[in-house]
C-alpha positions in Angstrom: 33.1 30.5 -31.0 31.8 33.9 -29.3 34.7 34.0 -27.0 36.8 32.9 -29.1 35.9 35.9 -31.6 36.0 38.1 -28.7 39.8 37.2 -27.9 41.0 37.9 -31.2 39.5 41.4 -31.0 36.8 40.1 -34.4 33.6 41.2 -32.3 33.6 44.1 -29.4 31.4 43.2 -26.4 29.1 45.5 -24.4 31.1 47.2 -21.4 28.6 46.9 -18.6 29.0 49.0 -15.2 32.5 50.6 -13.9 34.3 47.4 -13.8 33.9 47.4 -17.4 32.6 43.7 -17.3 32.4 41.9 -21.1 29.3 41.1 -21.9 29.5 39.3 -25.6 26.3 36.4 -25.5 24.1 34.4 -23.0 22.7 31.7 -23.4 20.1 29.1 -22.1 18.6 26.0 -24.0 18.2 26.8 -27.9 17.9 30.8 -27.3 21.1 33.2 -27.3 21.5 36.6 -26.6 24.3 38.5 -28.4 25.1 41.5 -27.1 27.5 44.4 -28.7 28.2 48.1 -28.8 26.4 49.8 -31.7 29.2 49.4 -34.3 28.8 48.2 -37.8 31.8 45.9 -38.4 30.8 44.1 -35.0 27.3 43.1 -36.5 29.1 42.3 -40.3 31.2 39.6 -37.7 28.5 38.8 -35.9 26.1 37.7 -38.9 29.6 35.9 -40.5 30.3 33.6 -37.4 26.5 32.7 -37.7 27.4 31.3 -40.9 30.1 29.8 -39.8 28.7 28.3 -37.6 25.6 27.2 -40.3 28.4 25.6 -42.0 30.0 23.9 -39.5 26.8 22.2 -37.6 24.7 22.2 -40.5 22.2 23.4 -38.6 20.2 26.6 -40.2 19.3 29.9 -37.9 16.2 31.7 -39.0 16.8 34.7 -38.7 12.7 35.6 -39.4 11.9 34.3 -35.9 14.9 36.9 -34.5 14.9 40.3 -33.4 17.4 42.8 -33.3 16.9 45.1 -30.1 18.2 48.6 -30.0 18.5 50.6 -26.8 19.1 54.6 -27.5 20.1 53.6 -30.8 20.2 56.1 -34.4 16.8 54.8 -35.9 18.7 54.8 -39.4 21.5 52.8 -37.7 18.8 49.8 -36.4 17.2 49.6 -39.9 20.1 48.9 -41.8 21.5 46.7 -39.5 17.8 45.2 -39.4 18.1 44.8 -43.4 22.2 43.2 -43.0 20.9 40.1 -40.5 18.1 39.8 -42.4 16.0 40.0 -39.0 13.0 42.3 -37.6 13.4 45.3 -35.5 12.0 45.3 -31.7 11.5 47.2 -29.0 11.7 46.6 -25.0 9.8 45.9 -23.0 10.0 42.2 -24.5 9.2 38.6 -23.7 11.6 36.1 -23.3 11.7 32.7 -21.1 8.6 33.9 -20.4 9.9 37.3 -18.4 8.8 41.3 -19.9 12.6 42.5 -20.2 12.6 46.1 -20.0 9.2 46.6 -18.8 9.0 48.5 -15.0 7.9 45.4 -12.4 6.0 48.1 -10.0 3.3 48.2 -12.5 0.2 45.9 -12.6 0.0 45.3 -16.3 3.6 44.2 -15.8 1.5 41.3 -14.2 -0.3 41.1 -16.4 -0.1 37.5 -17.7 0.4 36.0 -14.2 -3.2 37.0 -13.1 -4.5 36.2 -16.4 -3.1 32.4 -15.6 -4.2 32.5 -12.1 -7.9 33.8 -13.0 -8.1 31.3 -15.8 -7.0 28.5 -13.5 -9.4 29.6 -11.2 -12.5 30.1 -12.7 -15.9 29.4 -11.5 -17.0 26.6 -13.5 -14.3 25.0 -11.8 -15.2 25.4 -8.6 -19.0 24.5 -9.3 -17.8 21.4 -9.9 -15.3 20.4 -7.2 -15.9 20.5 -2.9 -14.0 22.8 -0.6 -11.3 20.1 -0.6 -10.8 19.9 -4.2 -10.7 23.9 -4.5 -8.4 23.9 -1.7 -6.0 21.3 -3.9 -6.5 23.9 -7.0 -5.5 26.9 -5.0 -2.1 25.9 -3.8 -1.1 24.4 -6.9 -2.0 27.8 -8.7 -0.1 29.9 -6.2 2.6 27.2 -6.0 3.7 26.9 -9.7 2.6 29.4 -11.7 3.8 32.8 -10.3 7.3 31.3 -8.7 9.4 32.5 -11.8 8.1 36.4 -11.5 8.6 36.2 -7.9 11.8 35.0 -8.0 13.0 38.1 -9.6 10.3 41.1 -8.9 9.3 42.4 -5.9 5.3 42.3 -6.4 3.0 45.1 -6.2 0.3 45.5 -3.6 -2.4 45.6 -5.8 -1.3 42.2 -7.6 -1.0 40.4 -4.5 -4.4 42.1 -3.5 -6.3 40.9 -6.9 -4.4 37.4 -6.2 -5.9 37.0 -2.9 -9.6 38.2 -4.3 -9.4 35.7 -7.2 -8.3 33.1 -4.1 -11.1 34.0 -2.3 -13.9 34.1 -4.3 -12.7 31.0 -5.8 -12.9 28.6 -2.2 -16.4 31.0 -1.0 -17.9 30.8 -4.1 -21.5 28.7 -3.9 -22.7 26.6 -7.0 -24.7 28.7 -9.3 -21.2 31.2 -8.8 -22.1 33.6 -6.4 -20.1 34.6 -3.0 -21.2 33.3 0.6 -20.2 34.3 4.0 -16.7 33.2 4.4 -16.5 31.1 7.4 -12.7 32.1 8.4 -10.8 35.2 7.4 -8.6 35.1 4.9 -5.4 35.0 7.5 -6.5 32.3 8.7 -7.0 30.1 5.9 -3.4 31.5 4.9 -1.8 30.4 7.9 0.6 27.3 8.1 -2.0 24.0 9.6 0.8 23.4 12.3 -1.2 27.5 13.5 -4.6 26.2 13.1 -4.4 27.1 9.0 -5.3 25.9 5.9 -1.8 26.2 4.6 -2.8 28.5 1.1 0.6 30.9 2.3 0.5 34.3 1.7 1.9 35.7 -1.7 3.7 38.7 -0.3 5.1 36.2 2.4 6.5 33.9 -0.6 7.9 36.4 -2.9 10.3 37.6 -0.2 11.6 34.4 0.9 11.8 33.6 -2.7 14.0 37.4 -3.3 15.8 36.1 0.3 17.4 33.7 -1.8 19.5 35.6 -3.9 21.4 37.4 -0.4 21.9 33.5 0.0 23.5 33.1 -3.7 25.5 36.3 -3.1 27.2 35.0 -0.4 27.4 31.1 -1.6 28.2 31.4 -5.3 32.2 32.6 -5.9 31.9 35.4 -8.4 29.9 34.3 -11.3 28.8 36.4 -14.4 25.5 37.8 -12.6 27.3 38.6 -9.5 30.1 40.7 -11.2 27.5 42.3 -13.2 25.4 43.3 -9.9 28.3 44.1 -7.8 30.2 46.6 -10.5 26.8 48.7 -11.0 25.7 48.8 -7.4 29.2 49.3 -6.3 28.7 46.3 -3.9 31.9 43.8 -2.9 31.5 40.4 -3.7 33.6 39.3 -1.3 31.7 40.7 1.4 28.4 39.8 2.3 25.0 42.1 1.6 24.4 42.5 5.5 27.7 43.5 5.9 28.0 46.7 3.2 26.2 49.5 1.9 22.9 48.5 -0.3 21.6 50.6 -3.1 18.6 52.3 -2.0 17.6 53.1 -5.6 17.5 50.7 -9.3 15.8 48.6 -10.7 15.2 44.7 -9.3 18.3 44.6 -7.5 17.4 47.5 -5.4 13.8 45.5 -4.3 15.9 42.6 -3.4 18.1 44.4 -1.0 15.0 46.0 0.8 13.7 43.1 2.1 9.8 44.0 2.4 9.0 42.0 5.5 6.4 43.9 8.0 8.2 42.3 10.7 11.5 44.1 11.6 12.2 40.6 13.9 11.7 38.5 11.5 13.9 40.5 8.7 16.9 40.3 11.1 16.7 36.8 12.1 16.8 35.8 8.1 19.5 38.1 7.8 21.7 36.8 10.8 21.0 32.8 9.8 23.0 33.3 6.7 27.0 32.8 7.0 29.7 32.7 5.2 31.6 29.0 4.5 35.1 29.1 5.9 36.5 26.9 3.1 40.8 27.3 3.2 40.1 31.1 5.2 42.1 33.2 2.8 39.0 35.8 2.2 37.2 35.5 5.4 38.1 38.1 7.8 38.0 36.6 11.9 36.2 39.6 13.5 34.3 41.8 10.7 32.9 38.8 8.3 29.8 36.5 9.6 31.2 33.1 9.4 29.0 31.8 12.3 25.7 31.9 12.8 24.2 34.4 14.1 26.4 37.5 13.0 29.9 38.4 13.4 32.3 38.4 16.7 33.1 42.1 16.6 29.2 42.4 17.4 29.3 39.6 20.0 32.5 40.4 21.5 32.6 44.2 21.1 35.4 45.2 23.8 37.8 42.5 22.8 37.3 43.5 19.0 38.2 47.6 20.0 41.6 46.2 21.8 42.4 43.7 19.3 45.9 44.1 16.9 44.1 41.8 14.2 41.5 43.7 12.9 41.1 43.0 9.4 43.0 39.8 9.6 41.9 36.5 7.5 41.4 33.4 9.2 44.3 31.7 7.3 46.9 33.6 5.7 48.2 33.0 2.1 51.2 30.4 3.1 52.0 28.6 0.2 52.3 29.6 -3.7 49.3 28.8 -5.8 51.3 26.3 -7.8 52.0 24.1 -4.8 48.1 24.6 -4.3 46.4 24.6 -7.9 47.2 21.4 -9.7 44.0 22.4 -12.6 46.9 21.9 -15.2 47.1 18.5 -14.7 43.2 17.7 -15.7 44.7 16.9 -19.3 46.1 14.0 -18.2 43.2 12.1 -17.7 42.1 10.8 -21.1 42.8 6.9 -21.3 45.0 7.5 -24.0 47.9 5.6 -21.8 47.4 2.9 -19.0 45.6 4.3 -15.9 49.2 3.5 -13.6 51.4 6.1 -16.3 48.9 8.3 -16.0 48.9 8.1 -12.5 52.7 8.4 -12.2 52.5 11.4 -14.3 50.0 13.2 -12.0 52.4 12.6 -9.7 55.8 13.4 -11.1 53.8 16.9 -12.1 52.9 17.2 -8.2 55.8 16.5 -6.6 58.3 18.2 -8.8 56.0 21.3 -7.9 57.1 20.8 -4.3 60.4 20.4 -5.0 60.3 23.7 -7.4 58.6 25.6 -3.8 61.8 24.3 -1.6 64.4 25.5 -4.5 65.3 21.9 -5.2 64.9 21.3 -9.1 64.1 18.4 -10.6 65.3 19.3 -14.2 67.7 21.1 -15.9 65.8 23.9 -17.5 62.7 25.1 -15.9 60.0 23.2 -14.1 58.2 19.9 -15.2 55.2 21.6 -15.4 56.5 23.7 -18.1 58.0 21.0 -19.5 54.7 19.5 -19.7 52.8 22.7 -20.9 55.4 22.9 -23.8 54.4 19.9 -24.9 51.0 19.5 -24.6 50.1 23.3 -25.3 51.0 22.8 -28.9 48.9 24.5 -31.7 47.0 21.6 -33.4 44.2 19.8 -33.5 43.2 17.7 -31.1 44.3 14.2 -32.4 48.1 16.4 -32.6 47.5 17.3 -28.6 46.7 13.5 -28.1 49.9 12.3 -29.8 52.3 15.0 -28.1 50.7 13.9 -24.3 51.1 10.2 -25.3 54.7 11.3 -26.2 55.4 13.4 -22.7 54.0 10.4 -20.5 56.2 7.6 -22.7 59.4 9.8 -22.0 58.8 10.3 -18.6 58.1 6.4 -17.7 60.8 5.1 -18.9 63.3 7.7 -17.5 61.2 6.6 -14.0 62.1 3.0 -15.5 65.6 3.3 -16.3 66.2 5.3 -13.2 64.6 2.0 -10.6 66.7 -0.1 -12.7 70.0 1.6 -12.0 68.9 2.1 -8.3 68.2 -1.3 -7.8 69.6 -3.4 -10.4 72.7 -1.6 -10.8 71.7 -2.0 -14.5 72.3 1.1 -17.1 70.9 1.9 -20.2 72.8 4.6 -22.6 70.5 7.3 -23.6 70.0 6.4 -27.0 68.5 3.1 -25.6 65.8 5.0 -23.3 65.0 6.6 -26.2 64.1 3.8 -28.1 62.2 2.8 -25.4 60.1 5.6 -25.1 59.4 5.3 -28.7 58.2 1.9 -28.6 55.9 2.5 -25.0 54.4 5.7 -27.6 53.8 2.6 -30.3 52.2 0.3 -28.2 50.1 3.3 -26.5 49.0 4.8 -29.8 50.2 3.3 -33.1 51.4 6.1 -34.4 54.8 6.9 -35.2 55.5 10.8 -35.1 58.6 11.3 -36.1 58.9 8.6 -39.2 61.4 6.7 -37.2 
């Protein structure tokens, strides 16, 4: 319905970087963002597709547990549109899905609630009643679970992973009536993998950027989703490219932390970096020399002198041959509804195929325009959706018995007059649907 609003120019989205990407709503589970410019008629459409939408699900929106969030805002402006949804006024930083939006990640109170969790799950009556194996147990689970959404996103601050690793130690050193003995290790050791002579715990610094890593995988593996279009058009970063292979921003916000991997070994930062590659899939938008499409970085670096002599710099590894109608058959998808027996529907799929061949080699099929627009025109009619069913029932009943008729001249040297094929494409519609159309 958003979209939809959007389209028709009802609600005006928030332009977000140079691209001038749409940003309308977002949305995950039961909670929606809606985003929009600060205009008055775009909130008045806003609060009446709510009610639409009220109506049309019977389901009810309090608008008491939402918030209307200004950012450099009139304050006048905010209250009244407060007072319109009904709603109260907030301001960032704010929680949601359990993440401070707005609030700056390089301070500790930012932390705030992840080292409230880890200190309440490991308090010292807790470890007065369990052994050193059973404190072990509680100490990876802790840093396993809890903090794994914040380091996903944030690059944590040395003094957070610093009161995370105290709360860690005095938790396994910690005698029975609570107070600290002599370690018996140092805390590298009992941080390092048990394949090293560890106890495995991992190291939190260690885990938040492998966990960061992950998104230089997503950039390269994910096509252009909403996030990536997002972070490319206000970093000025190519999605097609990947991040190893362009400028990074040396200054933002989270994206920024995420780029500058914080690894103290320089080794170990540039064998991450050279295992990722790029999938070939068809080779249109990988380029043979520049991009990293094997592992272990790209051939101009390997092969150097032939690179500097070669007349296919900036080449693609497959070159755009054929049109994207001989290649893109998405249109058809429609077909595939059971509303007609699975071997029409299968003949359709491919009367819609090959005549797009036959279109790519000049040879038409029929006598004005393509199939698949005769297709399109009639199963892109306005209606509902019982009206689409009937018209793609109707294209699939004229098309079989033309395929029909035509075998049976072919073969049986039998002809039907047109008027005949058309009443049996009316009758293959009534046995397919029930229905009637045109009264006849």
């Amino acid at each position: 319905m958003v979209g939809e609003t959007v389209r028709n120019d009802r609600i005006s989205p928030l332009l977000v970087g140079r691209d001038n990407i749409e940003l309308s709503h977002l949305q995950f589970a039961d909670d929606t963002i809606l985003f929009c410019p600060q205009e008055t008629e775009t909130l008045v459409n806003y609060k009446r597709l709510l009610r639409c939408f009220e109506l049309m699900s019977g389901l009810s929106i309090n608008f008491e547990k939402s918030s209307l969030i200004s950012v450099n805002c009139e304050k006048e402006w905010v209250t009244n549109m407060c007072g319109l949804l009904g709603c109260a006024e907030a301001v960032l930083p704010v929680r949601y899905l359990g993440i401070s939006l707005g609030a700056n990640p390089r301070l500790v109170k930012t932390w705030k609630p992840i080292l409230d969790k880890v200190e309440d799950k490991l308090s010292l009556w807790k470890a007065r009643s369990l052994n050193k194996a059973g404190k072990l147990v509680l100490i990876k689970s802790v840093l396993n679970s809890l903090p794994v959404y914040y380091l996903s996103l944030y690059k944590m601050p040395k003094g957070v992973a610093e009161k995370i690793i105290g709360l860690q130690r005095r938790f396994l050193w910690s005698k029975e009536d609570g107070n600290n003995k002599i370690p018996l290790v140092k805390w590298e050791v009992v941080q390092a993998p048990k394949k090293l002579g560890g106890l495995g715990v991992g190291d939190a610094l260690i885990r938040n950027a492998s966990l960061l890593f992950k998104w230089w995988w997503r950039f390269s593996k994910e096509d252009c989703p909403l996030w990536k279009r997002v972070v490319c058009s206000c970093n000025q970063l190519d999605p097609t490219v990947m991040l190893s292979s362009q400028p990074l921003p040396s200054r933002g916000g989270p994206w920024k932390d995420i780029c500058q991997l914080n690894i103290k070994e320089q080794h170990a930062r540039d064998m991450m970096i050279r295992g990722l590659s790029m999938e070939v899939g068809n080779g249109r938008n990988i380029r043979f020399w520049e991009d990293t499409w094997l592992q272990g970085g790209s051939l101009k670096d390997y092969f150097p002198r032939l690179f500097f002599v070669s007349n296919q710099q900036g080449s693609v590894l497959q070159q755009e041959t054929l049109l994207a109608d001989i290649m893109n058959y998405n249109f058809t998808s429609s077909i595939w509804r059971g509303l007609v027996p699975p071997r029409v529907e299968l003949f359709a799929w491919f009367v819609l195929v090959w005549c797009a061949w036959l279109t790519f080699t000049d040879r038409a099929w029929t006598t004005s325009g393509t199939v698949k627009e005769f297709f399109e025109s009639w199963t892109g009619v306005t209606g509902g959706k019982s009206e689409q069913k009937k018209w793609l029932i109707g294209f699939c009943a004229v098309i079989w018995n033309i395929w029909l008729e035509r075998n049976s001249r072919v073969f049986q040297k039998v002809e039907t007059s047109a008027e005949g094929v058309k009443i049996l494409s009316f009758l293959s519609y009534k046995e397919w649907c029930g229905v009637d159309p045109f009264g006849c």
